[in-house]
C-alpha positions in Angstrom: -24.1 15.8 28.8 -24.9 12.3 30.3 -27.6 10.9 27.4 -27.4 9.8 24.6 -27.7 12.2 21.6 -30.4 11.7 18.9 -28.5 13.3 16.5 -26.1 10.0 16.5 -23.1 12.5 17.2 -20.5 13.2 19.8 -20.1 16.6 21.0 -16.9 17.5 23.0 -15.5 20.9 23.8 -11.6 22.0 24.9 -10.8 25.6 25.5 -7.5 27.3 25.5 -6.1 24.5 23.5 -4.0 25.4 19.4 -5.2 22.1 17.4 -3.8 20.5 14.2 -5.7 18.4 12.4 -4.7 15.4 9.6 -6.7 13.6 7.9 -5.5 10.1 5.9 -8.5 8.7 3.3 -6.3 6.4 2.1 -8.4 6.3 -1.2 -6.9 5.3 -4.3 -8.5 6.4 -7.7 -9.9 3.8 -9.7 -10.6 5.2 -13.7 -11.6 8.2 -14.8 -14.7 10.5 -13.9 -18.3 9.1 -14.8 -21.3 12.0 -14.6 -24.2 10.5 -12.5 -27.4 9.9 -14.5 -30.3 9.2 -12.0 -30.8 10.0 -8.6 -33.7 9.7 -6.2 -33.0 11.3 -2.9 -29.9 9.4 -1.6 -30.1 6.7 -3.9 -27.6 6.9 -7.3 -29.4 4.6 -9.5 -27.2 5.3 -13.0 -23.6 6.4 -13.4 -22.8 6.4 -16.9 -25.0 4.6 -18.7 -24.6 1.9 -16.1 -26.7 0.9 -13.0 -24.7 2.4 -10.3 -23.6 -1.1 -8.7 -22.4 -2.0 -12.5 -20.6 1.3 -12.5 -18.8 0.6 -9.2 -18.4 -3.6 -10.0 -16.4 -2.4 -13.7 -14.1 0.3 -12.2 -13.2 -2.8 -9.6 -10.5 -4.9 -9.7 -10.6 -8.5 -11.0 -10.7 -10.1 -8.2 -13.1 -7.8 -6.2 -15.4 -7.6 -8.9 -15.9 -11.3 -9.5 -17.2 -11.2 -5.8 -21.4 -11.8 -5.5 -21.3 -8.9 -2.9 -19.9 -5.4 -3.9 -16.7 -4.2 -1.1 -18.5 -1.6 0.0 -16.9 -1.2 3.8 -12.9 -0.6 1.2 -15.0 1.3 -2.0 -15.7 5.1 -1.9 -17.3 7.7 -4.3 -15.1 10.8 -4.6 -17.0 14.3 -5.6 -14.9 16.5 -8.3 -14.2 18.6 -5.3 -12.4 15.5 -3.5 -14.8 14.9 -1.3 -15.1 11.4 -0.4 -18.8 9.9 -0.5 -19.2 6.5 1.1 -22.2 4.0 0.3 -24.7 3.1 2.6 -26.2 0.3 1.1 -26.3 -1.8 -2.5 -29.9 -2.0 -3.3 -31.6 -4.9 -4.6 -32.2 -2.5 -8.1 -28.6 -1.6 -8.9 -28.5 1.3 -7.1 -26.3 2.4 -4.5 -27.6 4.4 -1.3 -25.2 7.5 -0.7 -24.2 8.3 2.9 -24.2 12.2 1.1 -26.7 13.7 -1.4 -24.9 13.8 -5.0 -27.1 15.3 -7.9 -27.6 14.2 -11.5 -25.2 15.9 -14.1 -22.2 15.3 -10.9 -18.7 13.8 -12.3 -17.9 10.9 -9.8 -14.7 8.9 -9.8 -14.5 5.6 -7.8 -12.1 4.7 -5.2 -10.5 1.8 -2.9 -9.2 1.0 -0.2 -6.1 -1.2 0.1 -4.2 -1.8 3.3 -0.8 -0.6 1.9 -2.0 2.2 0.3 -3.7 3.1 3.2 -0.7 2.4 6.0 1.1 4.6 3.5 -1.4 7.5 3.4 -2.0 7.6 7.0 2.1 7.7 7.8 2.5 10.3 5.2 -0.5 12.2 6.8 1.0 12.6 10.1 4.5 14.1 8.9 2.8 17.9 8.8 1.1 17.1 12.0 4.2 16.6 13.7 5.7 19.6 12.0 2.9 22.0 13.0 2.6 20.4 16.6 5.9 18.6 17.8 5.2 18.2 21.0 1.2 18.1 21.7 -0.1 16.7 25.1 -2.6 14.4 23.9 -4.3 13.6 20.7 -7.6 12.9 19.2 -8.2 9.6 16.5 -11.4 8.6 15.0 -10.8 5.8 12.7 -13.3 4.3 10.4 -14.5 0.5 11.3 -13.5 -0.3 7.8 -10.1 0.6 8.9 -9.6 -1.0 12.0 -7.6 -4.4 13.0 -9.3 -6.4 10.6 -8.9 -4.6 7.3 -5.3 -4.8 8.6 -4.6 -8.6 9.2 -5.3 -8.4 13.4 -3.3 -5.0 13.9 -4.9 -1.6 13.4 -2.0 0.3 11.8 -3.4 3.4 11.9 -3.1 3.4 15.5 0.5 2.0 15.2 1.6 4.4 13.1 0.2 7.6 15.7 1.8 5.7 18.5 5.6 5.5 16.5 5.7 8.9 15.3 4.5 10.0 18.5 5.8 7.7 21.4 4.1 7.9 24.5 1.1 10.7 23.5 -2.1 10.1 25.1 -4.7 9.4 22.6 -8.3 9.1 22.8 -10.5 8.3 19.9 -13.3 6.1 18.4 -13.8 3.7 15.7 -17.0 5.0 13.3 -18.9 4.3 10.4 
């Protein structure tokens, strides 16, 4: 429409047009399920026993949890539904701020992002995408920030890996939070 939207949102409309949609999280499970204690609105403040940030910093690995600031663009919450949750912010109090509303009494399981893992998922992703479209005329690619050419090492593989298993496809896309 020409402004910008309050809403913080995109809207985009094609008609006449069969879609296929993948989707790559690239999340990897870190431990098993922890039931959320204490919440106030959007902010988790205990997860088993545990400030939330505690929670997160022990289901880390060694060498991201030794770090004085948690990972939070590469970590992820992860509903019992498998619904990824990411984190807003880590508060000064040990809590985490929830980009989604989680309740107390909730299992939770943390998860990370690695750049394999991830180049993996989102190859692997596309493979029923190409089966259920073979030959599309353009495509559509919003990436997370947290994935782009610097989680990679200078090269945003995501986008490599669309452009290889389908040479010469017009994309358009965005990079988000």
């Amino acid at each position: 429409h020409s402004r910008l939207a309050e809403s913080a949102r995109c809207e985009a409309e094609f008609t006449g047009v069969r879609c296929a949609a993948a989707l790559s999280t690239g999340l990897q499970l870190l431990g098993d399920e922890q039931v959320v204690d204490a919440v106030h609105a959007y902010d988790v403040a205990r997860i088993g026993g545990l400030s939330a940030q505690d929670s997160l910093r022990r289901a880390l690995p060694p060498h991201l949890r030794e770090r004085s600031e948690l990972p939070l663009h590469r970590v992820s919450a992860v509903a019992a539904d498998g619904r990824p949750i990411p984190f807003l912010a880590a508060n000064a109090d040990g809590s985490l701020t929830f980009a989604l509303p989680v309740a107390a009494g909730e299992p939770i399981r943390w998860a990370l992002r690695q750049p394999l893992a991830d180049e993996i998922d989102m190859r692997t992703s596309l493979e029923p995408l190409a089966a259920a479209c073979p030959n599309p005329e353009f495509a559509l690619v919003f990436s997370c920030i947290g994935r782009g050419p610097l989680f990679y090492g200078n090269d945003d593989l995501d986008l490599l890996a669309c452009r290889q298993r389908f040479p010469g496809l017009p994309l358009l896309g965005a990079y988000g939070s």
